[in-house]
PLY file of the C-alpha trace (Angstrom):
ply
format ascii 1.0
element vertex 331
property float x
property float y
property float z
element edge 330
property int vertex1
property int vertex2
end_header
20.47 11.57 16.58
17.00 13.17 16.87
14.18 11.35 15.33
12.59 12.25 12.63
9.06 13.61 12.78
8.37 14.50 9.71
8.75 12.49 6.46
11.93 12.82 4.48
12.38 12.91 0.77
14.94 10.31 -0.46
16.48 9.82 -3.73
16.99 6.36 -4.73
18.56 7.08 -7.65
21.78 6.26 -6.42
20.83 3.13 -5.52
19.78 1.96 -8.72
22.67 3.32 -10.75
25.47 3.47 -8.37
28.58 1.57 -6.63
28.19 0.01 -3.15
29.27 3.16 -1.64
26.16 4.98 -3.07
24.00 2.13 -2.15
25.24 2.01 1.13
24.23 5.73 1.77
20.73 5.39 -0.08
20.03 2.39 2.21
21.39 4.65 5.76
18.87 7.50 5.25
16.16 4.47 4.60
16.69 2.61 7.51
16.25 6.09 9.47
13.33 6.96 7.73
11.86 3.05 8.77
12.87 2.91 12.29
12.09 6.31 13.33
8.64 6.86 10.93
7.87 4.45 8.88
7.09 6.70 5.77
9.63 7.75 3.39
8.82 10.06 -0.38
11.05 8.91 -2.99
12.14 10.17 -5.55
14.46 8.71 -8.69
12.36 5.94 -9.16
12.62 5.31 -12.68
8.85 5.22 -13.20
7.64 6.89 -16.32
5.57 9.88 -15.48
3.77 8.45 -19.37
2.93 5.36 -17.44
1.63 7.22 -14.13
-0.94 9.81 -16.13
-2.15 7.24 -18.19
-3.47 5.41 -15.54
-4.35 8.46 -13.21
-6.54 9.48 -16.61
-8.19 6.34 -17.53
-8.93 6.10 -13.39
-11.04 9.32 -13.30
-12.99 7.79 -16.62
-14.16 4.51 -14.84
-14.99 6.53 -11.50
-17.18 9.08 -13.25
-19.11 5.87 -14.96
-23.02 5.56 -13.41
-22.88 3.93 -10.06
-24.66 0.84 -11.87
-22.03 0.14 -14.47
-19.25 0.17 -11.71
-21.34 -1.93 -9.31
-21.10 -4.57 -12.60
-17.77 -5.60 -11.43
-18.41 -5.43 -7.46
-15.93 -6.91 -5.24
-17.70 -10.91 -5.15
-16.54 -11.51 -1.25
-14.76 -10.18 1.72
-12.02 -12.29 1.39
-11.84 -11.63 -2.73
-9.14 -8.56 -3.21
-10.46 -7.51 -6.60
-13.06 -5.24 -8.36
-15.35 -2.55 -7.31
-15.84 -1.19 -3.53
-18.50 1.20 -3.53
-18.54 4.28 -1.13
-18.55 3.42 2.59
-18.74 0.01 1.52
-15.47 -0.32 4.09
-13.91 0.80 7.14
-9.73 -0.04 7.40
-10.28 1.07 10.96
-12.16 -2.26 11.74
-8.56 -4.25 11.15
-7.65 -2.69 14.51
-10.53 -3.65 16.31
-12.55 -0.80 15.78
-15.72 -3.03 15.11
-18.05 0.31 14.93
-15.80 2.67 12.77
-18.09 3.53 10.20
-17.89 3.26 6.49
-14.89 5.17 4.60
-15.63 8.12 2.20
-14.32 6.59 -0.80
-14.86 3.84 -3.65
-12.39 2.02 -5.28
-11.10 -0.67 -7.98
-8.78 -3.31 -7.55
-6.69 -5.79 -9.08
-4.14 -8.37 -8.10
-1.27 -10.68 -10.09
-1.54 -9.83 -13.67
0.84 -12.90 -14.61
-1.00 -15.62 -13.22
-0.39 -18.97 -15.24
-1.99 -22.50 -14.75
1.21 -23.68 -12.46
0.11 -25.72 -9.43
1.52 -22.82 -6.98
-1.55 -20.56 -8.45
-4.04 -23.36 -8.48
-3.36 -25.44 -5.67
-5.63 -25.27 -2.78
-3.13 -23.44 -0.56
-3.61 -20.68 -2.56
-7.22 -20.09 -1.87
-8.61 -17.18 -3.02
-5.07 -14.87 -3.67
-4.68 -15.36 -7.73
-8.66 -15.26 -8.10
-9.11 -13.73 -11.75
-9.21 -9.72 -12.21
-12.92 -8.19 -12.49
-12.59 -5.75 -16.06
-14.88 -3.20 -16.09
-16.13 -3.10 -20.12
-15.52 0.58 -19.57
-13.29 2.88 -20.09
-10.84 1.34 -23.51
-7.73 1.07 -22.82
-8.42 0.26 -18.51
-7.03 -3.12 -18.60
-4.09 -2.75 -20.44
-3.03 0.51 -18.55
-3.31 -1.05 -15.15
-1.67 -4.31 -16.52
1.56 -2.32 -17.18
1.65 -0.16 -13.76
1.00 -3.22 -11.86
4.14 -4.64 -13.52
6.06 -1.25 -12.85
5.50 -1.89 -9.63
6.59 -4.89 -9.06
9.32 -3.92 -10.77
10.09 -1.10 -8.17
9.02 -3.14 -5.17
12.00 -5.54 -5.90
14.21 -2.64 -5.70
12.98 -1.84 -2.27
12.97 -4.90 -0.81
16.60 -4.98 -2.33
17.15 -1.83 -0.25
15.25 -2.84 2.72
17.46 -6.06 3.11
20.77 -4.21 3.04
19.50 -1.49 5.41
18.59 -4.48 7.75
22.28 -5.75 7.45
20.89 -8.74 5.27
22.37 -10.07 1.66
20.59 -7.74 -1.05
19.07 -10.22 -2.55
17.37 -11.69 0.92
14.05 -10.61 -0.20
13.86 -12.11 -3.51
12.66 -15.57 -2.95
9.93 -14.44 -0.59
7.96 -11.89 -3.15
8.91 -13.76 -6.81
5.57 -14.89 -6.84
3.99 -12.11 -4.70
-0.11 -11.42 -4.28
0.14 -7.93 -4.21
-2.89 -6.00 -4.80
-3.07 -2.36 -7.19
-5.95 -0.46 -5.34
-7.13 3.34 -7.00
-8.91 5.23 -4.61
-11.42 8.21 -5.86
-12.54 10.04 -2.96
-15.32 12.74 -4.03
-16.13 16.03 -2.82
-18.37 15.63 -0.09
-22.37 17.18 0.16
-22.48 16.73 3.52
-21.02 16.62 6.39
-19.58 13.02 7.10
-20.88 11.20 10.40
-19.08 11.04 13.77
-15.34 9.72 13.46
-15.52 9.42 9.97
-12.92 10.07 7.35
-11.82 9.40 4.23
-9.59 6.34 5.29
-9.78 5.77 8.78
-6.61 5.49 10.92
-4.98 2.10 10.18
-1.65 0.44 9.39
-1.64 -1.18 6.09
-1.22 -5.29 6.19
1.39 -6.20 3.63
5.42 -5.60 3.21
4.97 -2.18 1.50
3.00 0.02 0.30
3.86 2.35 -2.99
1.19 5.21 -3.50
0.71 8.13 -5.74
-1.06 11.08 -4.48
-2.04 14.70 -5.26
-2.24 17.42 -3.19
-6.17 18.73 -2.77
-7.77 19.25 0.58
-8.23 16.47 3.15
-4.96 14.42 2.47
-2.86 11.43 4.22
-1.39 12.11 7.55
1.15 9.64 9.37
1.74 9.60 13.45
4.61 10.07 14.65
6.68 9.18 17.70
5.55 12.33 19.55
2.17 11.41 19.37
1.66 14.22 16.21
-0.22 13.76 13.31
1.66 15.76 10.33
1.31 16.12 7.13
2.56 13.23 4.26
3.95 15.89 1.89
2.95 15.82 -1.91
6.22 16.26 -4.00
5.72 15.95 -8.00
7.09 12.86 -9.75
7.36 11.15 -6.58
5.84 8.02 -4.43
5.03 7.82 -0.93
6.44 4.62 0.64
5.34 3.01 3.60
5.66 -0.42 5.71
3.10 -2.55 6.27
2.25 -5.19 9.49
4.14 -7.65 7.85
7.68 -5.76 7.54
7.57 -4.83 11.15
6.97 -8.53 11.77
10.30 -9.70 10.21
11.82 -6.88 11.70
10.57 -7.06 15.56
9.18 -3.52 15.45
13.41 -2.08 14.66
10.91 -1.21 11.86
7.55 0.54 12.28
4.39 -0.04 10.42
3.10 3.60 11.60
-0.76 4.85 11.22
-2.06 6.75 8.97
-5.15 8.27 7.59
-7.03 10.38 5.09
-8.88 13.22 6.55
-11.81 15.09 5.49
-11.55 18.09 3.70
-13.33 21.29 5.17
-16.34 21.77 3.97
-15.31 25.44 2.65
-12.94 23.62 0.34
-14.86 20.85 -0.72
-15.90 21.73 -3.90
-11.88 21.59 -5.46
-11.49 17.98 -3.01
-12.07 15.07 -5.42
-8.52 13.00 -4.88
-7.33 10.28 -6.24
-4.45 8.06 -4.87
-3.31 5.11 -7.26
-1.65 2.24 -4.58
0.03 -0.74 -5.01
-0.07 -2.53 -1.46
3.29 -5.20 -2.14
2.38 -8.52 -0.42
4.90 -10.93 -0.31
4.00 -14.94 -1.75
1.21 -16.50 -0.02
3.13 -18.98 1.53
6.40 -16.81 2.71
7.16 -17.75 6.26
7.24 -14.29 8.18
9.18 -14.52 11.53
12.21 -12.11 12.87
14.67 -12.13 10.25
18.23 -12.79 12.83
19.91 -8.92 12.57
16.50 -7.99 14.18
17.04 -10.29 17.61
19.59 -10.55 20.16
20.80 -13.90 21.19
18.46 -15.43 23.67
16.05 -12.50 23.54
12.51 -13.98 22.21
10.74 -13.09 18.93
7.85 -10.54 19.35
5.38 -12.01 17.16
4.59 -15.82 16.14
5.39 -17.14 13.08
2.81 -16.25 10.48
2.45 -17.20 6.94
1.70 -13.73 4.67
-1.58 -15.23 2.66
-3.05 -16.25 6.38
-2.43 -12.89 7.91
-3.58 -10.38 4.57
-6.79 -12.76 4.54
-7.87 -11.94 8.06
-6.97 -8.47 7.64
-9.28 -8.36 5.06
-12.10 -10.03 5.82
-12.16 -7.64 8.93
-12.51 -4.32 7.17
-15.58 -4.88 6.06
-18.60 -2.59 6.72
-22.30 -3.11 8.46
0 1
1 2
2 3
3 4
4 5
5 6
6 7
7 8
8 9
9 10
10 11
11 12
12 13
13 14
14 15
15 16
16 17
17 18
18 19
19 20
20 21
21 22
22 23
23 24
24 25
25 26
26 27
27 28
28 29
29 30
30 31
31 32
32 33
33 34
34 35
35 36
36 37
37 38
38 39
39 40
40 41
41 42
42 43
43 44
44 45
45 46
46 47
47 48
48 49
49 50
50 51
51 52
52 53
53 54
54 55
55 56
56 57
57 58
58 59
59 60
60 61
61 62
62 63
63 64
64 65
65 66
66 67
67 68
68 69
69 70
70 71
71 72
72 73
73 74
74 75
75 76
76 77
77 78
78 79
79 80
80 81
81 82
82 83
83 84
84 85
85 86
86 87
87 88
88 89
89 90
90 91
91 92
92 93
93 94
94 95
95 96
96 97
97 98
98 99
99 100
100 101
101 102
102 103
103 104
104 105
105 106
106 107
107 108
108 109
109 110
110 111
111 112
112 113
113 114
114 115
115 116
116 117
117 118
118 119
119 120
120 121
121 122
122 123
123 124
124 125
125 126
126 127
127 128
128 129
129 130
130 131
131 132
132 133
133 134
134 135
135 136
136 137
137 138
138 139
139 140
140 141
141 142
142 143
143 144
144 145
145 146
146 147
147 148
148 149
149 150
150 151
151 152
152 153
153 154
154 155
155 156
156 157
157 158
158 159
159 160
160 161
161 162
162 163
163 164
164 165
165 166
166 167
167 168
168 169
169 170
170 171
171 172
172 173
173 174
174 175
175 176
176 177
177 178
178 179
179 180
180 181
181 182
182 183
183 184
184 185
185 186
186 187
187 188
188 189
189 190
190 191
191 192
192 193
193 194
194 195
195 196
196 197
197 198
198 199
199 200
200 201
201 202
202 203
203 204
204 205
205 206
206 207
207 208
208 209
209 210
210 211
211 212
212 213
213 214
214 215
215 216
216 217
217 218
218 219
219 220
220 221
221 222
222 223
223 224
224 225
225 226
226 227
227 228
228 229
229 230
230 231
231 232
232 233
233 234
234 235
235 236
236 237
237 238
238 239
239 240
240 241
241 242
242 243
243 244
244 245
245 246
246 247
247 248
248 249
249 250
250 251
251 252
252 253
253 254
254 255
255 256
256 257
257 258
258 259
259 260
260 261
261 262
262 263
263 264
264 265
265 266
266 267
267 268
268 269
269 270
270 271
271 272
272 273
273 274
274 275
275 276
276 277
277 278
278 279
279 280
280 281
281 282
282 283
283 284
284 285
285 286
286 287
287 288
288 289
289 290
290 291
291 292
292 293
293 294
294 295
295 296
296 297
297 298
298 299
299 300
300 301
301 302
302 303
303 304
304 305
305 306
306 307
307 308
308 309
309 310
310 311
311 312
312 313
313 314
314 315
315 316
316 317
317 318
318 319
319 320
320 321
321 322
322 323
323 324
324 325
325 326
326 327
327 328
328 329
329 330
């Protein structure tokens, strides 16, 4: 079987609804999409489109705020996944060693674990800074509560993929679950404006990176300078933007418990041209799923032969996200 080169469309539908049969063929075309690319669009999600305006809508209000009332909840620390990055506050490319990338052409808000409770797992000093509390802008109504019940849609989905991922990796269904119950994922919305100038040498949008975590769920839209993946020829093509749909992708982590079966591809955002920059404002809305700070991440046994040595050490997923992200950060 040729590999694939671009990224396939997959309805997971079946999954969701169906007998093992339909799961079974739901979790084939996965598995081919994750070996050969890394990137997969689904469809049949069970997402309400409601749910995704609302906070697509509310997004654009708190982005076109003053620069001085977003800066009012600016990200506290490097290693502090929540609140306000300002434009070119941050370069992804710098996780891959790029130390002089510079600065990415968008700002963002974040959030992490809505559902944090006074439990010693979310206090205790092995959890460091991964629960710290949510920065809430005091602007737009309505923000917190929208992004409170996406973040818990996507949770909710993320289960269901890591359901999938475990049977397309010849593991029990349920092999996941223990390992992201109490998960630090982090929902991240992206604005990136139109540009007024021209940006500086090698830089883009997002620069070309692999994302840290298990997975990564994102919601797009289709204006000029968009996400591009590489693929095994060495091609950068096109994500494509299907309505009612979210791009899926594996993260650094995944390809760990896998031993690269399972790629955790790179990807970027280019820049629009400049002849079509005045219609290029874009948002993406993305929920990078991280599994619980303390999850031991080594190969998981369908991914290693007998007597054939693990590619990567055992890692821990809070000590590996916090290096990645104290690394991005810009000069």
């Amino acid at each position: 079987m040729q590999p694939l080169l671009q990224v396939p469309v997959i309805d997971i539908a079946p999954f969701r609804t169906g007998g093992a049969a339909e799961k079974r063929k739901v979790t084939q075309l996965v598995d081919q999409a994750c070996t050969d690319i890394g990137f997969l669009v689904i469809s049949g999600h069970g997402v309400p489109q409601a749910l995704i305006d609302e906070i697509d809508a509310v997004s654009r209000l708190f982005f076109d705020l003053p620069v001085a009332e977003k800066l009012a909840v600016k990200r506290p620390a490097p290693d502090v996944t929540r609140g306000y990055i300002p434009l070119e506050a941050e370069s992804v490319a710098r996780s891959r060693g790029e130390e002089n990338a510079p600065g990415d052409l968008n700002e963002s808000l974040m959030i992490g674990p809505v559902d944090v409770t006074d439990a010693p797992y979310y206090t205790a000093e092995a959890a460091g800074r991964h629960f710290h509390p949510n920065l809430w802008p005091a602007q737009p109504a309505g923000l917190r509560d929208v992004y409170t019940r996406y973040y818990r849609a996507m949770s909710d989905l993320a289960v269901v993929l890591m359901r999938i991922f475990a049977l397309a990796l010849d593991m029990p269904e349920r092999f996941f679950d223990d390992k992201v119950d109490r998960h630090i994922s982090r929902l991240r919305v992206r604005n990136y404006p139109a540009p007024e100038t021209l940006p500086k040498p090698g830089q883009l949008r997002v620069g070309a990176h692999s994302d840290y975590g298990s997975l990564t769920i994102l919601k797009t839209e289709a204006n000029p300078g968009g996400l591009q993946v590489i693929n095994k020829a060495g091609a950068w093509v096109d994500v494509p933007i299907v309505p009612s749909t979210f791009v899926i992708n594996l993260g650094e982590l995944m390809a760990r418990w896998t031993n690269d079966r399972w790629v955790s591809t790179l990807h970027r955002v280019i820049n629009p041209p400049m002849d079509k920059a005045a219609g290029s404002r874009r948002q993406s809305i993305v929920f990078f799923h991280n599994p619980n700070y303390d999850a031991e991440i080594r190969c998981i046994d369908s991914c290693v032969a007998d007597g054939v040595a693990a590619k990567y050490p055992v890692t821990t997923s809070g000590d590996h996200l916090r290096n990645q992200f104290v690394r991005t950060q810009a000069m």
